[in-house]
C-alpha positions as CSV (number, residue, x, y, z in Angstrom):
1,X,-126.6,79.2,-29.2
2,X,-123.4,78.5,-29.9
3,X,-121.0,75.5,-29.0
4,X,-118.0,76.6,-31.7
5,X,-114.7,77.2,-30.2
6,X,-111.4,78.1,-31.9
7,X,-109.2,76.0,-33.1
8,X,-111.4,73.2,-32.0
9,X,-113.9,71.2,-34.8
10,X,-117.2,70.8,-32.8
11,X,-119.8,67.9,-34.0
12,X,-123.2,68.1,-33.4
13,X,-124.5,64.2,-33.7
14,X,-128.1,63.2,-34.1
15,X,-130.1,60.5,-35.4
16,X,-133.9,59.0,-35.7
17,X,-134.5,56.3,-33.3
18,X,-132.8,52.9,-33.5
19,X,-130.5,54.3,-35.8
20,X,-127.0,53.7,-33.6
21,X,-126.2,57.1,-32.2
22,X,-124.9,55.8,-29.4
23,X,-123.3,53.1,-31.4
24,X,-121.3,56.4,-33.2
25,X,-120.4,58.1,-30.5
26,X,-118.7,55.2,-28.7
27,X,-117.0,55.0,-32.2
28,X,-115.9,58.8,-31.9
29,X,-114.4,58.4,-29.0
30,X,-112.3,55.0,-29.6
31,X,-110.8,57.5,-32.3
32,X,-109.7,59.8,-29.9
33,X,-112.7,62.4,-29.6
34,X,-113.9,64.2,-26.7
35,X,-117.3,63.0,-26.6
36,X,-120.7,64.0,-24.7
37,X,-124.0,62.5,-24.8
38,X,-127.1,65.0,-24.0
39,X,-129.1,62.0,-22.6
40,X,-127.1,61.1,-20.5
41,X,-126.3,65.2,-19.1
42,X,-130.4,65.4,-18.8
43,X,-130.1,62.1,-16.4
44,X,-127.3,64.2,-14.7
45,X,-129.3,67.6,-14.3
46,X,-133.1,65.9,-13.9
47,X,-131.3,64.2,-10.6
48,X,-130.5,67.9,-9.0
49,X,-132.5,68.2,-6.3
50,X,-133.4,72.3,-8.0
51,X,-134.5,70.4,-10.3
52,X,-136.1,67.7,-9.3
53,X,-138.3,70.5,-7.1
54,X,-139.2,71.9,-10.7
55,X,-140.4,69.0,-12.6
56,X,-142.6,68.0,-9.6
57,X,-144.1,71.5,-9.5
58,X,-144.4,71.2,-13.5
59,X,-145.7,67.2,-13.6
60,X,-146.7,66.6,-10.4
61,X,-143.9,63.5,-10.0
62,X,-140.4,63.2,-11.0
63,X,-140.6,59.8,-11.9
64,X,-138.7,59.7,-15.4
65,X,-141.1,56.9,-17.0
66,X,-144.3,58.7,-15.7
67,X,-143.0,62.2,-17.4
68,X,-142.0,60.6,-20.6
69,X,-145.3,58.8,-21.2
70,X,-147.0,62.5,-20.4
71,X,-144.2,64.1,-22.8
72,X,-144.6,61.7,-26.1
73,X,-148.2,62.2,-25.7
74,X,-149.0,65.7,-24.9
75,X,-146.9,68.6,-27.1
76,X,-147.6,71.3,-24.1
77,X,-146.1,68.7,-21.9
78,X,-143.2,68.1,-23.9
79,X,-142.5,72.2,-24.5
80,X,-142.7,72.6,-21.1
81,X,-139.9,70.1,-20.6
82,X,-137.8,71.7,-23.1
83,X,-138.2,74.8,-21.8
84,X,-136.7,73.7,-18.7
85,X,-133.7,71.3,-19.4
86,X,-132.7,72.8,-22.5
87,X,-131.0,76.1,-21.2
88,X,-129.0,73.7,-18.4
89,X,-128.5,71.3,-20.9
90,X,-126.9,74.0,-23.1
91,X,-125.0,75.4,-20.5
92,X,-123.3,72.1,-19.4
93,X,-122.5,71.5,-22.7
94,X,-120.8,75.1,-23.2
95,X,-118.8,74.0,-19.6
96,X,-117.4,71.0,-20.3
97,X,-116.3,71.8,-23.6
98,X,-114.2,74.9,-22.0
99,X,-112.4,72.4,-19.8
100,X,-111.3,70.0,-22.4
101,X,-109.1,70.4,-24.9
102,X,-109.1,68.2,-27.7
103,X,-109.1,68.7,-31.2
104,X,-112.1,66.6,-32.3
105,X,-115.4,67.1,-29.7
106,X,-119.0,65.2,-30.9
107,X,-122.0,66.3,-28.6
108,X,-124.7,63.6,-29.2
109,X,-127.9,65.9,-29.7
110,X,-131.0,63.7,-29.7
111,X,-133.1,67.1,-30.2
112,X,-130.7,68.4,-32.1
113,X,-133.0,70.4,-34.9
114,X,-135.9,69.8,-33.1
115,X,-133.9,72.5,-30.8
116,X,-133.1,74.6,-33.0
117,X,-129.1,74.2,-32.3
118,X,-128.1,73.5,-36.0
119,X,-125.8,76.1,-36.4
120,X,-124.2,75.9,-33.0
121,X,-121.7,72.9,-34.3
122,X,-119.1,73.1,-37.1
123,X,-120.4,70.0,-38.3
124,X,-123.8,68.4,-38.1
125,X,-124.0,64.5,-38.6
126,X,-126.9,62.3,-38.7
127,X,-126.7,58.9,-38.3
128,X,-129.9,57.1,-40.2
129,X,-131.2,53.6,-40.5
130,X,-133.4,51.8,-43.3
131,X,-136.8,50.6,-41.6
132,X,-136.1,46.5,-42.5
133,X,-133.2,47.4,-39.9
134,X,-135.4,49.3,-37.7
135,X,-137.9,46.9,-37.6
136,X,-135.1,44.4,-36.2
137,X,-133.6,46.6,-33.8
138,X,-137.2,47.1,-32.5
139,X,-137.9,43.2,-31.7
140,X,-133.7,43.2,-30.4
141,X,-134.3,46.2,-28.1
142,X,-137.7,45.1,-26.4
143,X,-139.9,48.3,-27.6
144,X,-143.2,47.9,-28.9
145,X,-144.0,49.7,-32.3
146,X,-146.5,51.5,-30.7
147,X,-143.4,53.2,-27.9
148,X,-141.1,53.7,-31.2
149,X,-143.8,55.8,-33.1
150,X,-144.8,57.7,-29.8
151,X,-141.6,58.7,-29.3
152,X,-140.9,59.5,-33.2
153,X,-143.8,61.3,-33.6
154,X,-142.0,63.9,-31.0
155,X,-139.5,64.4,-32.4
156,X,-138.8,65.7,-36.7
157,X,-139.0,62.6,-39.0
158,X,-135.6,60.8,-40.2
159,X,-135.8,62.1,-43.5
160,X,-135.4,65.2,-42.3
161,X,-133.0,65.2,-40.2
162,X,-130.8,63.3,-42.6
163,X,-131.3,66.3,-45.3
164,X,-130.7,69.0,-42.9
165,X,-127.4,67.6,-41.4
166,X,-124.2,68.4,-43.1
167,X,-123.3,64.3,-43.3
168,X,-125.3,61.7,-43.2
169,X,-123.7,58.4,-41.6
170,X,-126.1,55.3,-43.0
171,X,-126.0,52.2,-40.5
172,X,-127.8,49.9,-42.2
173,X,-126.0,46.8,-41.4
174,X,-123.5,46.0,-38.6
175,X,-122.2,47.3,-35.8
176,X,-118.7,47.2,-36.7
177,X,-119.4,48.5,-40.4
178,X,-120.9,51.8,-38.8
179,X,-117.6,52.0,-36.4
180,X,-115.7,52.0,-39.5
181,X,-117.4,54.4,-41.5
182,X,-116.8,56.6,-38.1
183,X,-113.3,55.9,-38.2
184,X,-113.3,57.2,-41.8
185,X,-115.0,60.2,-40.8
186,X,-112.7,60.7,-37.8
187,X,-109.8,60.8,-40.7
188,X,-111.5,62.8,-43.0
189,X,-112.2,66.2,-40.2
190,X,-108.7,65.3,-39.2
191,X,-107.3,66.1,-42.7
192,X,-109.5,68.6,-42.6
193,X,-108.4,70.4,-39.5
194,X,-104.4,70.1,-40.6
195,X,-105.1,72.3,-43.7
């Protein structure tokens, strides 16, 4: 897998749970970055009526809450929906990065060592969150603590992550504090790219 292309710098964004990945990307792209989000390509693809025929041959339903409660539960499950939306997940990314043509691109990757893309970016970045500010995003967002472990427990644990990437981001207090520390990155790969 690879996402690289020249004369281009190519982020691959990630984070635990909670932590504001969203938050960064939005940030990225007020600086002037191409941005993707892989969530939101899987909504795009899972609505395909190929696909739709696939996941109700694979989970019996296509009902997204239904296959994610079977998916943070059962790792056969969750391999099996992997297998299927990773490979069109990876080639939409590889698409819409040929069309544009910006200097700075950040592909929000959930799953991104989980899949195994780590070297498919320039740059990896995870953006990571103390758990006093977890805890509080937790009781903000509506999730119970029993959803937010599910769902960590599928995927690799934060502290991981945040050793593996090439930058750790730490938003560990305000929403405008994390923009800025984007904005500094967004300077920094922009120095970098001039040299």
């Amino acid at each position: 897998m690879n996402f690289k292309t020249r004369n281009h710098l190519v982020l691959g964004l990630t984070g635990g749970i909670l932590c504001g990945k969203s938050t960064a990307l939005q940030a990225f792209s007020r600086c002037g970055a191409f941005t993707l989000s892989c969530d939101e390509l899987v909504r795009e693809i899972a609505a395909r009526p190929i696909v739709k025929r696939q996941l109700e041959a694979l989970f019996g339903t296509t009902d997204k809450t239904a296959i994610a409660r079977l998916v943070f539960v059962s790792v056969q499950a969750r391999k099996k929906l992997e297998a299927l939306l990773h490979p069109l997940v990876a080639r939409e990314i590889k698409k819409c990065l040929h069309q544009d043509r910006t200097a700075l691109r950040v592909v929000e990757v959930p799953l991104l060592f989980e899949a195994g893309w780590q070297n498919a970016f320039d740059w990896t970045i995870c953006v990571a969150a103390p758990q006093a500010a977890l805890s509080r995003r937790l009781a903000a967002r509506g999730m119970t603590k029993n959803d937010f472990l599910r769902r960590s427990r599928a995927q690799c644990g934060l502290q991981e992550k945040a050793s593996r990437a090439d930058i750790c981001v730490l938003n560990d207090t305000t929403p405008q504090a994390l923009q800025d520390k984007i904005r500094q990155l967004c300077r920094a790969f922009t120095i970098y790219q001039s040299k």
